[in-house]
One Martini backbone bead per residue (centre of mass of N, CA, C, O) as a GRO file, in nm:
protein
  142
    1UNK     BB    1  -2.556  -5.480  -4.552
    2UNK     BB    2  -2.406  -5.426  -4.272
    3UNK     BB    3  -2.653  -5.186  -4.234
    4UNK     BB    4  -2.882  -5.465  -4.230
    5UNK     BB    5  -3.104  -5.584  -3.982
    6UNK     BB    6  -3.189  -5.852  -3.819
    7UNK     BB    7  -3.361  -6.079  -3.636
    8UNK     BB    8  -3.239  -6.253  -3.434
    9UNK     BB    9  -3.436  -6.519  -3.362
   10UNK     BB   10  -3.287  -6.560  -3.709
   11UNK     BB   11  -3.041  -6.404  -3.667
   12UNK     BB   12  -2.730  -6.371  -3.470
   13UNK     BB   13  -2.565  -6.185  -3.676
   14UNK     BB   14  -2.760  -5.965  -3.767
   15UNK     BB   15  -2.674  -5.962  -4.072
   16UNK     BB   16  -2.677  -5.960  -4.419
   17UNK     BB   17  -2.394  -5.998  -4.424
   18UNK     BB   18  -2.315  -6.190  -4.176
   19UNK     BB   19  -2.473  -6.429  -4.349
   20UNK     BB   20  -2.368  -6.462  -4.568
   21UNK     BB   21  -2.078  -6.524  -4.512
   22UNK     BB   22  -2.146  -6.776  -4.378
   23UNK     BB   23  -2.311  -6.914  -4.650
   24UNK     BB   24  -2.065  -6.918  -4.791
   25UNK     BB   25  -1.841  -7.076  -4.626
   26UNK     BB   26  -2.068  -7.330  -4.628
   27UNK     BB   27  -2.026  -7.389  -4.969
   28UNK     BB   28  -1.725  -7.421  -4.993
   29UNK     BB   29  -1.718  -7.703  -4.873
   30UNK     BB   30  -1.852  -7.833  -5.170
   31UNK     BB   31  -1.709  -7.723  -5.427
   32UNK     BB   32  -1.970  -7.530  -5.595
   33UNK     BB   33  -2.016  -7.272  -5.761
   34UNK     BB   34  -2.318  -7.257  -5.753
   35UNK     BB   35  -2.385  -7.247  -5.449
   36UNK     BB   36  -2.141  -6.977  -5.426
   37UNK     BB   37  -2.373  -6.794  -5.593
   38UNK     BB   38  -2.627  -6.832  -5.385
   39UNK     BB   39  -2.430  -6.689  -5.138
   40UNK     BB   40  -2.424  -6.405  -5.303
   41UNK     BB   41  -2.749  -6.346  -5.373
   42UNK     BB   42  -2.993  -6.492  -5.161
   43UNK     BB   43  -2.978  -6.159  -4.983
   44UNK     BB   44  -2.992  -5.883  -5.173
   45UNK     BB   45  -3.317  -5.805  -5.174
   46UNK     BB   46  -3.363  -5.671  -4.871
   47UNK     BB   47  -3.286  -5.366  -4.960
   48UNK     BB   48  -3.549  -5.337  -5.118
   49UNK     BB   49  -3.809  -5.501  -4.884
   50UNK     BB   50  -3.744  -5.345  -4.651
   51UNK     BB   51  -3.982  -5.336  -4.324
   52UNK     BB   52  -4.241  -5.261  -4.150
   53UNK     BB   53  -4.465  -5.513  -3.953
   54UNK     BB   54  -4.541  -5.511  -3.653
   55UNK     BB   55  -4.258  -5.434  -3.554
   56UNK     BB   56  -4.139  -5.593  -3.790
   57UNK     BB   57  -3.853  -5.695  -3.960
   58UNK     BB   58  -3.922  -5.733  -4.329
   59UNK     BB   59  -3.879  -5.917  -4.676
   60UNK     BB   60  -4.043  -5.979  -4.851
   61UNK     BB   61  -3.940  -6.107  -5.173
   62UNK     BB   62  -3.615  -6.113  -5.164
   63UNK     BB   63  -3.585  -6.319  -5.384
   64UNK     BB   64  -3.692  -6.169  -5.639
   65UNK     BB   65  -3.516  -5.942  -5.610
   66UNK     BB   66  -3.234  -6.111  -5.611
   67UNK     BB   67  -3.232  -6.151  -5.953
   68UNK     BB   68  -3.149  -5.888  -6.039
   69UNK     BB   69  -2.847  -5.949  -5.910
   70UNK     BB   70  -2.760  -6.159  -6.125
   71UNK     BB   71  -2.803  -6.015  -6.405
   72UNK     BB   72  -2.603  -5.727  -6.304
   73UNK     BB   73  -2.337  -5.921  -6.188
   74UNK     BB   74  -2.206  -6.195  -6.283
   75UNK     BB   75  -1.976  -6.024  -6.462
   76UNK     BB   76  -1.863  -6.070  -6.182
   77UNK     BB   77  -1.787  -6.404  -6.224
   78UNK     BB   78  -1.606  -6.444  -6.531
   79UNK     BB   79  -1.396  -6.687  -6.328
   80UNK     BB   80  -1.669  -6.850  -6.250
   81UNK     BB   81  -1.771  -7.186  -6.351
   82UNK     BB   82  -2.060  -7.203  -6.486
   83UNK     BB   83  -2.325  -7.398  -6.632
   84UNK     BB   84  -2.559  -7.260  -6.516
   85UNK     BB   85  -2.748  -6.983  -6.403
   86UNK     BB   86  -3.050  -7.095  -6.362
   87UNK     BB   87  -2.998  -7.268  -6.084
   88UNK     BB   88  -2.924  -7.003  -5.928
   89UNK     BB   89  -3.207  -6.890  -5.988
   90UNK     BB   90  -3.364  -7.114  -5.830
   91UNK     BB   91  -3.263  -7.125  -5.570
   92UNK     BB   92  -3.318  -6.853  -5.496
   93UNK     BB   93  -3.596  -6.851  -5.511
   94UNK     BB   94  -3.657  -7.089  -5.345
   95UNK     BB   95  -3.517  -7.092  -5.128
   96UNK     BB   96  -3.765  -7.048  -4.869
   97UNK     BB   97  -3.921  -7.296  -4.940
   98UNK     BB   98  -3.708  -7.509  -4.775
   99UNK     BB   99  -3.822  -7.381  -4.486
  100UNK     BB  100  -4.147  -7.511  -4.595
  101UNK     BB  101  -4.231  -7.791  -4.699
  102UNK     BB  102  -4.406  -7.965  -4.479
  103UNK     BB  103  -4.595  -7.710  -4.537
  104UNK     BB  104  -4.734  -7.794  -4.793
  105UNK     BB  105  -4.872  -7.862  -5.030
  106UNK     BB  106  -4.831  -8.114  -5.200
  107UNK     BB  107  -4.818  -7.979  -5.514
  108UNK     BB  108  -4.606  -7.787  -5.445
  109UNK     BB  109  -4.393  -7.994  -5.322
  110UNK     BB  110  -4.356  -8.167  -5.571
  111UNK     BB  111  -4.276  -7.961  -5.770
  112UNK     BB  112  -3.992  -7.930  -5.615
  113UNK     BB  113  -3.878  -8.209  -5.551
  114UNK     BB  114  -3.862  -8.295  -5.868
  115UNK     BB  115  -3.683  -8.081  -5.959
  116UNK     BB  116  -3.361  -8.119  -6.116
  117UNK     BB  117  -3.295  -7.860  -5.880
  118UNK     BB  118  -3.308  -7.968  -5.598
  119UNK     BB  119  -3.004  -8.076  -5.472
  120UNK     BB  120  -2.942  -7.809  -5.452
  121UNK     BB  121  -3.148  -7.666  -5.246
  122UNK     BB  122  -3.056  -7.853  -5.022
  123UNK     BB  123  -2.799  -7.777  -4.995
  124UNK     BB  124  -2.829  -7.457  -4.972
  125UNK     BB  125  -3.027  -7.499  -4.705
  126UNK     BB  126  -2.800  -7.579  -4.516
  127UNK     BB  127  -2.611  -7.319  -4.562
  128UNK     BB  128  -2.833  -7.141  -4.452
  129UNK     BB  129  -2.870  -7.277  -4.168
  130UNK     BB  130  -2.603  -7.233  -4.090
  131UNK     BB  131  -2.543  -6.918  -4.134
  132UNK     BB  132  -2.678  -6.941  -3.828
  133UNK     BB  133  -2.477  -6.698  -3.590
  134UNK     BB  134  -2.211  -6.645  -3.489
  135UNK     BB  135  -1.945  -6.533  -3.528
  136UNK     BB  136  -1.636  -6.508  -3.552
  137UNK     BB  137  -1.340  -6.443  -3.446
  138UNK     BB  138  -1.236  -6.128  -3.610
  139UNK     BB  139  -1.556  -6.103  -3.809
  140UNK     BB  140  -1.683  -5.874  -3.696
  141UNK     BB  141  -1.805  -5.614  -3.783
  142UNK     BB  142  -1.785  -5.227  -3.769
   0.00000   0.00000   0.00000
């Protein structure tokens, strides 16, 4: 994931790791290991699905993708409380379309809203959201 880059004019911290990096960091403020499960967990698909098309660097699916590395890993993080590995697996699958609600369909957007771990995912939206900038000093990778 360090040497895995990203289009700059979405994520200036340059890669897939130190936007999760960030993006866990921003979890942690909520205190709930659910949101910082869903922040090691959200873009790790992205090395399964990065691809070039029309000369720019995309991820389609790596949500998708990410599920596999839930069920493969999660293993390595039983001394962290989950209450339901579900909710990070919807939220996981889900953050994307968090960045386009607004543009959706209705009844596609009214399935999300209503869906009973919704608030999981605004949350985690925010923090995914935040996790995209310069790295703070002495975070940069090498």
């Amino acid at each position: 994931m360090k040497a895995t880059e990203q289009p700059v004019e979405y994520h200036p911290e340059k890669t897939v790791w130190n936007h999760m990096w960030l993006v866990e960091k921003q979890a942690e403020k909520y205190h709930d290991p659910i949101l910082e499960m869903c922040a090691v967990f959200h873009d790790l698909g992205k090395i399964d699905v990065m691809r070039e098309q029309n000369g720019k660097t995309v991820f389609y699916g790596h949500e998708i993708a990410s599920l596999r590395y839930i069920e493969e890993y999660k293993k390595l993080f039983n001394d962290v409380k989950i209450e339901n590995w579900d909710i990070v697996k919807w939220v996981v699958l889900n953050h994307m379309k968090a960045h386009v609600l607004d543009e959706m369909r209705p009844f596609k957007r009214e399935k999300i809203v209503t869906h009973p771990w919704y608030e999981y995912l605004v949350r985690f939206n925010e923090c995914d959201n935040k996790g995209r900038g310069e790295m703070p000093n002495g975070y940069e990778q090498e």
